[in-house]
C-alpha positions in Angstrom: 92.6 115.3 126.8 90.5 112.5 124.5 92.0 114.5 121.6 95.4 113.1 122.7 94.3 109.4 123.2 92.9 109.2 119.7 96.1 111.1 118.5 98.2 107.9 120.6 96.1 105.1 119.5 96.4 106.9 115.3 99.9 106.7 116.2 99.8 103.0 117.7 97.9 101.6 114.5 100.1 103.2 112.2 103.2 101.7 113.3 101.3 98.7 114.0 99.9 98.2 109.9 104.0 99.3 108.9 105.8 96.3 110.9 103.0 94.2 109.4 103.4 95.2 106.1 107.3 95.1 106.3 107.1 91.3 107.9 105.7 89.9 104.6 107.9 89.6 101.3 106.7 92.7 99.7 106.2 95.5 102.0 106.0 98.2 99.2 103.2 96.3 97.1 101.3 95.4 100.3 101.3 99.2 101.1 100.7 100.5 97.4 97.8 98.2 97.8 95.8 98.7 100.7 96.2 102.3 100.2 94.6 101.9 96.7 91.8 100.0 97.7 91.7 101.5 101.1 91.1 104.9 98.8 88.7 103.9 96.1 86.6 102.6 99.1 86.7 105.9 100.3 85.5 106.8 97.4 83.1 104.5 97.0 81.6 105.8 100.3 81.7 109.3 99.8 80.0 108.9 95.8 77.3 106.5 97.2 76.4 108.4 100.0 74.5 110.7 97.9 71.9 108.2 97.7 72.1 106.2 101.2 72.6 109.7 103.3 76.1 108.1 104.7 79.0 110.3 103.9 82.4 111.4 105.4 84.4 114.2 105.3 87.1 115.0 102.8 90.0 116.3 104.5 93.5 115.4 105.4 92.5 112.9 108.4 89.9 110.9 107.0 92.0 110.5 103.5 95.1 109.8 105.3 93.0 107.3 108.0 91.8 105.6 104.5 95.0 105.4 102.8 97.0 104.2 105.7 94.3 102.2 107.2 92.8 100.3 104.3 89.3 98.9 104.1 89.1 98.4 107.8 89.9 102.4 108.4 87.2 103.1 106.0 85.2 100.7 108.2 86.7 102.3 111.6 85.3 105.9 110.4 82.3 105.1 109.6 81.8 103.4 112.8 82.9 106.4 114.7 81.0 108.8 112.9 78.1 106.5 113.8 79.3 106.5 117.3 79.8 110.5 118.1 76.8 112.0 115.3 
C-alpha cells in the first residue's frame, strides 16, 4: 500500500515540475536543462561516493527521479535513502 503513495506523489511531482516548466518562455530549454544538470549531479554523486561511502543506485527510477527531478531529486534521494537505510 506505501508502494502506491510514493507511486501518486512521483506522479504528483512530475506533472507538477511540467506545468512549471511549460509556464515560463522556454519550456524545452528549462527541461533540457534541469535534466542535464539534474544528471551530471547524479553523476557527480554516484563517482564521488567511492570516497565519502554515499552512493545510489543505478537503475531506471533513480535516473529517471534525477532527470525529471533535477538537483532537488538528486537531493530528495539521497534524503530518502538516509531515511529508510
Amino acid at each position: 500500500m506505501l508502494q502506491y503513495v510514493f507511486y501518486a506523489g512521483g506522479a504528483v511531482c512530475a506533472v507538477a515540475l511540467i506545468i512549471f516548466a511549460f509556464r515560463g518562455k522556454r519550456p524545452f530549454r528549462t527541461m533540457f536543462v534541469t535534466a542535464f544538470l539534474g544528471l551530471l549531479t547524479f553523476a557527480a554523486v554516484c563517482i564521488s561516493g567511492i570516497f565519502t561511502g554515499v552512493t545510489l543506485p543505478v537503475n531506471p527510477w533513480t535516473v529517471g527521479c534525477s532527470a525529471l527531478g533535477g538537483i532537488p531529486g538528486v537531493a530528495t534521494l539521497l534524503v530518502l535513502k538516509l531515511i529508510f537505510a
